[in-house]
N, CA, C and O atoms as a GROMACS GRO file, in nm:
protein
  372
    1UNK      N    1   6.157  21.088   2.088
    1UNK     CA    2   6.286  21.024   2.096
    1UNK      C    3   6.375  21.081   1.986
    1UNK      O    4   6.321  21.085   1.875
    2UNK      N    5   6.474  21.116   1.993
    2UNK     CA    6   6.606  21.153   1.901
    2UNK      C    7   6.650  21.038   1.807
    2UNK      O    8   6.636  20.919   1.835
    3UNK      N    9   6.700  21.081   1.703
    3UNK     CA   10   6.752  20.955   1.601
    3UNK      C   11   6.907  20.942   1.684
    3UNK      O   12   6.983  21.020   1.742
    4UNK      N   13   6.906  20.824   1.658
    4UNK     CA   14   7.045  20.720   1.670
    4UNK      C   15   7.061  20.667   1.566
    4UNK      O   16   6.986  20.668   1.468
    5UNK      N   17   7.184  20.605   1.582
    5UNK     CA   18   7.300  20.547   1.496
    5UNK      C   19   7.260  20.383   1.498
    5UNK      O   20   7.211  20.349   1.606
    6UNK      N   21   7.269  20.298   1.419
    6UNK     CA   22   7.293  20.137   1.464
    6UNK      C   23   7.417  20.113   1.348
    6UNK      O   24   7.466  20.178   1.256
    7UNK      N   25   7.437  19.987   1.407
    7UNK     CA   26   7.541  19.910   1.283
    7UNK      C   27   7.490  19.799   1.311
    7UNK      O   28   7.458  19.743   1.416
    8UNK      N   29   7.484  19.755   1.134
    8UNK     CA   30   7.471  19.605   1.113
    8UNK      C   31   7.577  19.571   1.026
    8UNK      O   32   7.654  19.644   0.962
    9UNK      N   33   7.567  19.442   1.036
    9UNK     CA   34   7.617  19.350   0.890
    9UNK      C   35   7.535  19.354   0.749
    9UNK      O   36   7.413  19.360   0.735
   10UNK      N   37   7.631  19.348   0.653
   10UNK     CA   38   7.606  19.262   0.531
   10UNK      C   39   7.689  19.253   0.441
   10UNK      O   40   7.759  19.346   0.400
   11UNK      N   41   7.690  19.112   0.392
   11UNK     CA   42   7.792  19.038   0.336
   11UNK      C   43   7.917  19.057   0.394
   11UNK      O   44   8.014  19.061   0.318
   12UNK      N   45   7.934  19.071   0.528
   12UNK     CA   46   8.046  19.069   0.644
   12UNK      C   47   8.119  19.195   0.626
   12UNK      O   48   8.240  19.197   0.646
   13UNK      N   49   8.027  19.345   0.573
   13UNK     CA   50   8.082  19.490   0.618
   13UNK      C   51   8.001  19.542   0.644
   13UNK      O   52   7.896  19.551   0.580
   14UNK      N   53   8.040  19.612   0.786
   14UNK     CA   54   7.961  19.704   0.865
   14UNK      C   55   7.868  19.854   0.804
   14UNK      O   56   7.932  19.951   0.763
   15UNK      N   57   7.804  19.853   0.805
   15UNK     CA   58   7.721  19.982   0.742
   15UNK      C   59   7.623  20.039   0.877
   15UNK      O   60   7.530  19.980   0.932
   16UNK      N   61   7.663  20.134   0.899
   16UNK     CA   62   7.604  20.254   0.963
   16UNK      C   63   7.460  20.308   0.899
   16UNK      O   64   7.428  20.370   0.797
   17UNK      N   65   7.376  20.244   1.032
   17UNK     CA   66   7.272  20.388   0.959
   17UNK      C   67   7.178  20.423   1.066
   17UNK      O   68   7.146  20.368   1.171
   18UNK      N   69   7.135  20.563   0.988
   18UNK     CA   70   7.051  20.633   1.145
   18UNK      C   71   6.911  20.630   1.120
   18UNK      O   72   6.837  20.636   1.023
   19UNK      N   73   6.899  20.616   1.278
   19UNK     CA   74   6.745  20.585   1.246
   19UNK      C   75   6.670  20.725   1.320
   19UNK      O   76   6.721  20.800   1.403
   20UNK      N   77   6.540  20.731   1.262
   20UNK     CA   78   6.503  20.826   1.316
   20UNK      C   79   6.332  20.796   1.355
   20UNK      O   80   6.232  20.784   1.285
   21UNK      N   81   6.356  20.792   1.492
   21UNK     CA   82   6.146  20.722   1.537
   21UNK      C   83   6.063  20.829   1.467
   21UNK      O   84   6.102  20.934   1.416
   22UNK      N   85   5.967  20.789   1.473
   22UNK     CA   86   5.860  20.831   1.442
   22UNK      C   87   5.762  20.802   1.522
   22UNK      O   88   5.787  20.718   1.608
   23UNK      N   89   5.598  20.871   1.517
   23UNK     CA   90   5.510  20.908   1.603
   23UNK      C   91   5.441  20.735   1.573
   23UNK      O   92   5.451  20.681   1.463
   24UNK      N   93   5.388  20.685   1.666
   24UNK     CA   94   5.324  20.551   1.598
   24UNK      C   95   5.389  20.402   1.616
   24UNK      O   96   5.335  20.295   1.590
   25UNK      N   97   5.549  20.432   1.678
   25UNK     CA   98   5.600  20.311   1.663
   25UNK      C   99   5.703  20.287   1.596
   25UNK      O  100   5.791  20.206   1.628
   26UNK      N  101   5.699  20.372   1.472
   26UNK     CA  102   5.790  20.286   1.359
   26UNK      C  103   5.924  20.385   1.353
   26UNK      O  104   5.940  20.477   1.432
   27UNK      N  105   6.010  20.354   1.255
   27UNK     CA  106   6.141  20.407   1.271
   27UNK      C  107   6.194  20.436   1.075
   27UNK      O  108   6.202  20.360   0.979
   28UNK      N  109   6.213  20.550   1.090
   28UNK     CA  110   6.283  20.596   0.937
   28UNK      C  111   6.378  20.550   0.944
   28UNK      O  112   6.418  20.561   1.060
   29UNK      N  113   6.482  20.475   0.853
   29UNK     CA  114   6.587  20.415   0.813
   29UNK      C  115   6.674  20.526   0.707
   29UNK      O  116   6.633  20.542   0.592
   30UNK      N  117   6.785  20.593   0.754
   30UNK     CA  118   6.834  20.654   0.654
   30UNK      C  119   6.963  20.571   0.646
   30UNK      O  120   6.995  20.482   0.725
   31UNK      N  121   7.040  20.620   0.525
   31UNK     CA  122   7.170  20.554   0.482
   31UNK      C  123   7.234  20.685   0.388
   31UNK      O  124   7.167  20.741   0.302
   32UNK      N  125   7.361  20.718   0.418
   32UNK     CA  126   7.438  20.845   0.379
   32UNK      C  127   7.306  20.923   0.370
   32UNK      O  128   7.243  20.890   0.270
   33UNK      N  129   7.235  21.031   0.458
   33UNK     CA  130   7.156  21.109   0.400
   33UNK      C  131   7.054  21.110   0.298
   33UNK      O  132   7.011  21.211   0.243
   34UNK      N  133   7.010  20.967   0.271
   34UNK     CA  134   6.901  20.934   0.193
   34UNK      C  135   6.790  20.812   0.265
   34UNK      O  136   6.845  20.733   0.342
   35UNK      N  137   6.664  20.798   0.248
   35UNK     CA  138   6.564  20.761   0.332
   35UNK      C  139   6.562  20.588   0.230
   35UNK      O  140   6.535  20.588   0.110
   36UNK      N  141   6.596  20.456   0.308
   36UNK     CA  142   6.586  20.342   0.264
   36UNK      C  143   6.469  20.312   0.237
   36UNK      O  144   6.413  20.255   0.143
   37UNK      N  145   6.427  20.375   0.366
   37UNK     CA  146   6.234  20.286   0.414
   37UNK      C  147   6.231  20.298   0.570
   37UNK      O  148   6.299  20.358   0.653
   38UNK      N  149   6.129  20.221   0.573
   38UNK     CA  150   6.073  20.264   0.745
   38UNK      C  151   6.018  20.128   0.775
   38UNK      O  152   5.933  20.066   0.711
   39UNK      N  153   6.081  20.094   0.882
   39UNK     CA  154   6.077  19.955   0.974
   39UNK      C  155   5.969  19.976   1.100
   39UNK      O  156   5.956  20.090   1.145
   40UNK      N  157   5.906  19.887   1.145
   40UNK     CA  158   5.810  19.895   1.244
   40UNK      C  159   5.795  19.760   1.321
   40UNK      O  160   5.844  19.655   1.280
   41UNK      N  161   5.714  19.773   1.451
   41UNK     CA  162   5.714  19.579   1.506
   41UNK      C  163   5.544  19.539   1.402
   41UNK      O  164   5.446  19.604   1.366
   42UNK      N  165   5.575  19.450   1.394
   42UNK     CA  166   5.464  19.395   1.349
   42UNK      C  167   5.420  19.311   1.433
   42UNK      O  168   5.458  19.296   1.549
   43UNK      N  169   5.269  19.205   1.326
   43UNK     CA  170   5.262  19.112   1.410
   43UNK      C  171   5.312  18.989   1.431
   43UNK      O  172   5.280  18.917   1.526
   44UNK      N  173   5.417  18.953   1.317
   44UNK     CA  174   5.472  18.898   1.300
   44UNK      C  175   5.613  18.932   1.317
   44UNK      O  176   5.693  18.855   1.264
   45UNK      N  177   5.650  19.012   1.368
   45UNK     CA  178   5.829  19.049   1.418
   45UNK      C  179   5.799  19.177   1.304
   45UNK      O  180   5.694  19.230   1.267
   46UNK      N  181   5.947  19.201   1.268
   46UNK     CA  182   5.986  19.320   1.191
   46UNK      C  183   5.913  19.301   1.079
   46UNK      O  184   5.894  19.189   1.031
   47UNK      N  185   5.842  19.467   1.002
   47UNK     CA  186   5.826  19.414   0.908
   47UNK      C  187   5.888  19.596   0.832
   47UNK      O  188   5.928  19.688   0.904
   48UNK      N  189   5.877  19.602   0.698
   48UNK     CA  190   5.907  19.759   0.628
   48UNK      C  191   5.844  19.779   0.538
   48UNK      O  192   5.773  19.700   0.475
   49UNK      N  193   5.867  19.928   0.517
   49UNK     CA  194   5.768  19.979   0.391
   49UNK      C  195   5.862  20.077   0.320
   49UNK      O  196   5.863  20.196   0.353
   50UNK      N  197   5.960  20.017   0.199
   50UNK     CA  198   6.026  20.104   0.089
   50UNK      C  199   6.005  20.215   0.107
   50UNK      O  200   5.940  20.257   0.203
   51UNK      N  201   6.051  20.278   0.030
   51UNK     CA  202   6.081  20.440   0.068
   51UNK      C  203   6.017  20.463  -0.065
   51UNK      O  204   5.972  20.578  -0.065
   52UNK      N  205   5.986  20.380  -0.217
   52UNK     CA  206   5.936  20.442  -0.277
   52UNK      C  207   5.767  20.416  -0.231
   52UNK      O  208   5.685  20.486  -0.291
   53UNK      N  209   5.719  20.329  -0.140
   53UNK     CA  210   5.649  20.356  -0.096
   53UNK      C  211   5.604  20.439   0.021
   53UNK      O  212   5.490  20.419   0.064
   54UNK      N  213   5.701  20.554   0.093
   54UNK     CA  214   5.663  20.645   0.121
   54UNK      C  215   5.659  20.816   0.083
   54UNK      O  216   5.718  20.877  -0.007
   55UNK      N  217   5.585  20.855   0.166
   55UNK     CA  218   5.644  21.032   0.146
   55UNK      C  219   5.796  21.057   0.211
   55UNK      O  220   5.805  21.062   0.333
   56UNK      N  221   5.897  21.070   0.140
   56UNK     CA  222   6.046  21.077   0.231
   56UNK      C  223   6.010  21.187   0.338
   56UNK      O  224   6.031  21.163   0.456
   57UNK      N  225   5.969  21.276   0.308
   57UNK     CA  226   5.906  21.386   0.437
   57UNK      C  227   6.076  21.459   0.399
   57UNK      O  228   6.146  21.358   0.405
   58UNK      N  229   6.138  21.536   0.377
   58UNK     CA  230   6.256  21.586   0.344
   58UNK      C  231   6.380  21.512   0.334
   58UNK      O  232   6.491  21.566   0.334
   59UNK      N  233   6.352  21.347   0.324
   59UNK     CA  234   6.444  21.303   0.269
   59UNK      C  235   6.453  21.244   0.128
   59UNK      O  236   6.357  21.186   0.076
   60UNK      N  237   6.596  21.264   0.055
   60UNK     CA  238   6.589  21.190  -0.095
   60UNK      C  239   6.579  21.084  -0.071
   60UNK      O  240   6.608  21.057   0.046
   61UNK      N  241   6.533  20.960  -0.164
   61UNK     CA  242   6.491  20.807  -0.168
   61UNK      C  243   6.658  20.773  -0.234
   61UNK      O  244   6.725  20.806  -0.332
   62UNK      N  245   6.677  20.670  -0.085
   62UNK     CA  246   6.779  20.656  -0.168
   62UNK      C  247   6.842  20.581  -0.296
   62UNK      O  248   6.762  20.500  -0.343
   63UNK      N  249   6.950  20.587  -0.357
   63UNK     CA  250   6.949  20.483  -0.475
   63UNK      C  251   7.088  20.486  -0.513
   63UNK      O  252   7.158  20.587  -0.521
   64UNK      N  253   7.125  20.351  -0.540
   64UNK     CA  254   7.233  20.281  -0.567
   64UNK      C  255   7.360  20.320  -0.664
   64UNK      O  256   7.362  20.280  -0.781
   65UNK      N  257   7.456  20.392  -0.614
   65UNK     CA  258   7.544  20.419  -0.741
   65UNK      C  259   7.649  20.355  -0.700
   65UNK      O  260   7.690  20.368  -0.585
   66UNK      N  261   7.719  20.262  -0.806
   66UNK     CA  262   7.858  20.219  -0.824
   66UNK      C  263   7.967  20.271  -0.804
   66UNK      O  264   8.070  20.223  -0.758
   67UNK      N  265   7.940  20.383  -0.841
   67UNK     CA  266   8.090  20.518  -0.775
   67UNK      C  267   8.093  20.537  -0.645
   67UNK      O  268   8.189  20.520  -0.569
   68UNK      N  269   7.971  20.576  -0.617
   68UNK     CA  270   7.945  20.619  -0.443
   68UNK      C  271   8.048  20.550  -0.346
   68UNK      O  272   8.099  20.620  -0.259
   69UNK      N  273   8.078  20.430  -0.354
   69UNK     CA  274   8.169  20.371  -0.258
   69UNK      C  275   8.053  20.313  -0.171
   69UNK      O  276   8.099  20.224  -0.099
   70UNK      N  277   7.901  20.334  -0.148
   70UNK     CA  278   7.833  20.314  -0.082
   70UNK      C  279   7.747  20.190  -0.069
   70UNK      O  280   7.756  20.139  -0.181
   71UNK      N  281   7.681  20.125  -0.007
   71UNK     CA  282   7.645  19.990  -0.040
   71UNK      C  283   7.535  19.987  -0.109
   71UNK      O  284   7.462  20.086  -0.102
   72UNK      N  285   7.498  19.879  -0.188
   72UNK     CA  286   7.362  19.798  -0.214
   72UNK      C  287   7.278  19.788  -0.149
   72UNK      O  288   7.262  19.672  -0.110
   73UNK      N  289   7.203  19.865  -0.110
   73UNK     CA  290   7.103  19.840   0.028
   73UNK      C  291   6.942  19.839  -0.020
   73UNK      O  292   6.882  19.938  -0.064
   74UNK      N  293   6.890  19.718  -0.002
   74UNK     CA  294   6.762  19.697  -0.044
   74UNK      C  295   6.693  19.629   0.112
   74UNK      O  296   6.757  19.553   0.184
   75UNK      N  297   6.565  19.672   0.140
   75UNK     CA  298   6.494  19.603   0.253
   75UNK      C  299   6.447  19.443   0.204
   75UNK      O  300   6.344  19.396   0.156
   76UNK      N  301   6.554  19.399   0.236
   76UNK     CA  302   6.490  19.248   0.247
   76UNK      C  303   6.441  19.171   0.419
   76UNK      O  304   6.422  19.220   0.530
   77UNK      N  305   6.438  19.078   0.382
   77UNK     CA  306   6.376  19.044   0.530
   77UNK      C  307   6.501  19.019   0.574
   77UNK      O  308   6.488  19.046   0.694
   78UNK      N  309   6.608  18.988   0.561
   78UNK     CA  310   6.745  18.980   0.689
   78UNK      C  311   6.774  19.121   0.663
   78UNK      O  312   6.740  19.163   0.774
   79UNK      N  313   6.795  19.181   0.626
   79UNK     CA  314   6.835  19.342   0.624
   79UNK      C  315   6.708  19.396   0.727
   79UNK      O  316   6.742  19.467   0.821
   80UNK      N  317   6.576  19.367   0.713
   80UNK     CA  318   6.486  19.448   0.851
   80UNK      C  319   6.473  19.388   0.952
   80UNK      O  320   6.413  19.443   1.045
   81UNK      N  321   6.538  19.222   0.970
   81UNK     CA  322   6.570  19.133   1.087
   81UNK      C  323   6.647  19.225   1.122
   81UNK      O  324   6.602  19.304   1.204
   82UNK      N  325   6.786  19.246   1.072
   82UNK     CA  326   6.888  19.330   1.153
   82UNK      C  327   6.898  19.420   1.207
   82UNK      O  328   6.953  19.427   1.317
   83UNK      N  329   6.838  19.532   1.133
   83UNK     CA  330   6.823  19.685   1.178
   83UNK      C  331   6.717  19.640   1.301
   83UNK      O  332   6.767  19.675   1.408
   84UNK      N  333   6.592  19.578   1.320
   84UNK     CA  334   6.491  19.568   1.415
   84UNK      C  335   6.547  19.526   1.557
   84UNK      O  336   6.517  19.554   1.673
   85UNK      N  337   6.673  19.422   1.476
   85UNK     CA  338   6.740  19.407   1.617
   85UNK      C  339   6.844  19.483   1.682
   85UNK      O  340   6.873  19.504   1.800
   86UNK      N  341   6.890  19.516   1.577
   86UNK     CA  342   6.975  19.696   1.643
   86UNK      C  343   6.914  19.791   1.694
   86UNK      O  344   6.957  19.870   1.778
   87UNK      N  345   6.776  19.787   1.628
   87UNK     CA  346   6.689  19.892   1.730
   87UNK      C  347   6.602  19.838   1.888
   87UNK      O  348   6.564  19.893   1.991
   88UNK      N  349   6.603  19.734   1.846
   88UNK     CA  350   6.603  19.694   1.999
   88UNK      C  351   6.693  19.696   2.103
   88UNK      O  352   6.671  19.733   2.219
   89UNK      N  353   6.816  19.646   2.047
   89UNK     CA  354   6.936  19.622   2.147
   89UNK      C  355   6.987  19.773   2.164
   89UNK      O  356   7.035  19.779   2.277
   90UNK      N  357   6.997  19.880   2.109
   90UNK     CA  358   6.923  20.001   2.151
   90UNK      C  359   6.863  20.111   2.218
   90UNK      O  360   6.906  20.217   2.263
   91UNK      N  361   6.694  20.029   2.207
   91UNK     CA  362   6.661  20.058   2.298
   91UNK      C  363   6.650  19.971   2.453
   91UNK      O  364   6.594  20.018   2.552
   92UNK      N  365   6.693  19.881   2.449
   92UNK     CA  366   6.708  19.786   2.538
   92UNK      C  367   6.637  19.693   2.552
   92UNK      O  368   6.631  19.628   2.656
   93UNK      N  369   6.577  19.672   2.459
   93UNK     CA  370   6.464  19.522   2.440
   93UNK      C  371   6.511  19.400   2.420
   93UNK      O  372   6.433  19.306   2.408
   0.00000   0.00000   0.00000
C-alpha cells in the first residue's frame, strides 16, 4: 500500500501527517519529514511505539522546536485515537 495523507485535530488546529504502512499491519507516522512513531490495531484498539523506540529506517526522529512554526506532537492516547481513526476512515473501516 502507498503512504497517504490524514488530518487530525489538536487543540482545535489541523495538522497533516503522512502515513506510511508497513509490512505486519502497522503504520509509520511522519510529521514535516520526521518519523513521530508507529501506530498499529491492537488488542485493545490503537496502540504506538515512539520513534525513540524505533529504528526510523531513513527517517529523522522527530523533535520539537519553537521556531519551526510546527506543532508539539507527542503520541498520547487521543493523539493515536485520532490518527487510528483517520487511518481507518481512510481506509474505509
Amino acid at each position: 500500500m502507498d503512504p497517504f495523507n490524514v488530518i487530525i485535530k489538536k487543540d482545535n488546529k489541523q495538522i497533516d501527517l503522512n502515513i506510511h504502512p508497513q509490512e505486519g499491519g502497522s503504520f509509520m507516522v511522519i510529521y514535516h519529514g520526521a518519523l513521530i512513531g508507529e501506530v498499529f490495531q491492537g488488542t485493545a484498539g490503537w496502540e504506538a511505539v515512539t520513534a525513540d523506540e524505533l529504528q526510523p529506517g531513513g527517517f529523522p526522529v522527530y523533535e520539537y522546536d519553537e521556531t519551526s512554526g510546527h506543532e508539539d506532537i507527542l503520541l498520547d492516547a487521543a493523539l493515536i485515537a485520532s490518527v487510528g481513526q483517520a487511518i481507518n476512515k481512510e481506509l474505509g473501516q
